[in-house]
C-alpha positions in Angstrom: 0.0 0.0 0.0 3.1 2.2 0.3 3.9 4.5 -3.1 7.3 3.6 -3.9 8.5 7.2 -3.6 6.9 7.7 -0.1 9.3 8.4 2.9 6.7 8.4 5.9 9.5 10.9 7.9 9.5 13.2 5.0 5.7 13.4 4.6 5.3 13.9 8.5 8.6 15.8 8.6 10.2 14.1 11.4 13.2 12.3 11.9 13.4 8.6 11.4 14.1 7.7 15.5 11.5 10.2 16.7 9.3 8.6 19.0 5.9 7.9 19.2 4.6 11.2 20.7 6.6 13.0 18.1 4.7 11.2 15.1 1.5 11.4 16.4 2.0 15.0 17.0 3.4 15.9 13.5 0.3 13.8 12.3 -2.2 16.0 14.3 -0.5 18.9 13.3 -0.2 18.0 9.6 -3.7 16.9 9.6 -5.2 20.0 11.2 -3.6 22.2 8.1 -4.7 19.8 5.1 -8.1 18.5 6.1 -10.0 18.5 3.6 -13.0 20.1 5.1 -10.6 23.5 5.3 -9.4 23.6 2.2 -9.6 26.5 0.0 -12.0 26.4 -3.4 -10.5 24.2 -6.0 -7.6 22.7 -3.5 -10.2 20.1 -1.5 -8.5 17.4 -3.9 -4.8 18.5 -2.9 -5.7 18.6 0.3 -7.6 14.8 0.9 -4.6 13.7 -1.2 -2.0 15.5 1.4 -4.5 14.1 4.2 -4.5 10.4 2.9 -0.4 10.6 2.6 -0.5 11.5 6.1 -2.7 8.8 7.5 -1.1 6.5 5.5 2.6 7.7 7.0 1.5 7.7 10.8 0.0 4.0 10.1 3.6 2.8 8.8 5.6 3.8 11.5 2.7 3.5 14.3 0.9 0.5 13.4 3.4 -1.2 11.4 6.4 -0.3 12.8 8.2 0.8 9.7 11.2 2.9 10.3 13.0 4.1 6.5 16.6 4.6 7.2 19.2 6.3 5.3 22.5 4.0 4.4 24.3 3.9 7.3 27.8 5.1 7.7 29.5 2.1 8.6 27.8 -1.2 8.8 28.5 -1.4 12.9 26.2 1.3 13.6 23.3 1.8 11.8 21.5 5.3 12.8 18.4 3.4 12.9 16.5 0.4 14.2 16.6 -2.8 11.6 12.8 -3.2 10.1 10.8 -5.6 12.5 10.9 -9.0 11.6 8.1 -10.7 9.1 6.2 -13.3 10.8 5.0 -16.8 9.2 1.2 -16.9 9.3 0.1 -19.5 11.8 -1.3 -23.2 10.4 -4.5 -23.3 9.7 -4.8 -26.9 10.8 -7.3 -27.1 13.5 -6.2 -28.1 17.1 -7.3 -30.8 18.9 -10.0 -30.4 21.8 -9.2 -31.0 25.0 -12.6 -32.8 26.4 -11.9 -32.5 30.6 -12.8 -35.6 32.4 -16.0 -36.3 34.3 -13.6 -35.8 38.0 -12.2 -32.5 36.6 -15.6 -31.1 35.4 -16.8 -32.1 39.2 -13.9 -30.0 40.6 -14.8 -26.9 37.7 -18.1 -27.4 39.3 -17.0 -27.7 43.1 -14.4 -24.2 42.8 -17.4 -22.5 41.1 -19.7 -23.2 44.0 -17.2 -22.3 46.8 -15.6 -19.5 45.2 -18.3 -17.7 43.0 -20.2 -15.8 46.2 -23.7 -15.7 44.0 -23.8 -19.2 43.7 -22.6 -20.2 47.5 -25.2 -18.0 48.7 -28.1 -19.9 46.6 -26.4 -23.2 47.7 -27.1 -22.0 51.0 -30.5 -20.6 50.3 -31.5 -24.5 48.7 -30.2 -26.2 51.9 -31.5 -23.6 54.6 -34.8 -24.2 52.8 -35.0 -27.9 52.7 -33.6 -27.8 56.3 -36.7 -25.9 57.6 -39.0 -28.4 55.4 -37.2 -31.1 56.7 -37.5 -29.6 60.9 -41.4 -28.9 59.8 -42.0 -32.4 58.3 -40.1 -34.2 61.6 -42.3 -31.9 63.9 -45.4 -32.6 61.6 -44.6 -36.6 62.5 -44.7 -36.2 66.2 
């Protein structure tokens, strides 16, 4: 998507190790003098151009992590970071599902129940209620 004779520094006129704060600013700054919706009659075209060159600079070295550097003067110190490296696209063979075991679902279901507050409190709730029925049904009996 990058036009060969694009230099995201140049268009954002920054330097190629400024930092993060320093492009966004140059973007903002860049964008609040071409947006389109100031333009002058008969530049609106220049201007969404200027605007799209922008967006399209901040997104290399932001998002993408782009950084164009000039040759460097000797090859032990390069003036600026290497490119970041291009990473293989995962396989897309499925993985295998892990089924848990009827003893580890009881012990899912056991932490749940002592540890999630809402459902130890209608746990207790269930047993205070079939408690009482079961005191009422005893005293019933005698």
């Amino acid at each position: 998507m990058r036009p060969p004779d694009m230099d995201p520094c140049e268009v954002l006129g920054i330097s190629c190790v400024a930092s993060p704060e320093e492009i966004q600013a140059a973007w903002k700054a860049g964008v609040r003098r071409y947006h389109p919706d100031i333009a002058p009659p008969g530049l609106a075209a220049d201007y969404t151009e200027r605007t799209r060159r922008l967006n399209v600079a901040r997104d290399l070295l932001l998002t993408r992590g782009y950084r164009p550097c000039p040759p460097p003067p000797a090859p032990s110190s390069p003036s600026c970071p290497p490119p970041p490296p291009v990473v293989p696209a995962t396989s897309s063979a499925p993985r295998a599902r892990v089924v848990p075991s009827p003893g580890e679902l009881l012990g899912r279901v056991v932490l749940a129940a002592v540890w999630g507050w809402r459902l130890l409190l209608a746990y207790v709730a269930v047993q205070l209620v079939l408690g009482i029925a079961w005191l009422l049904a005893e005293v019933a009996t005698r």
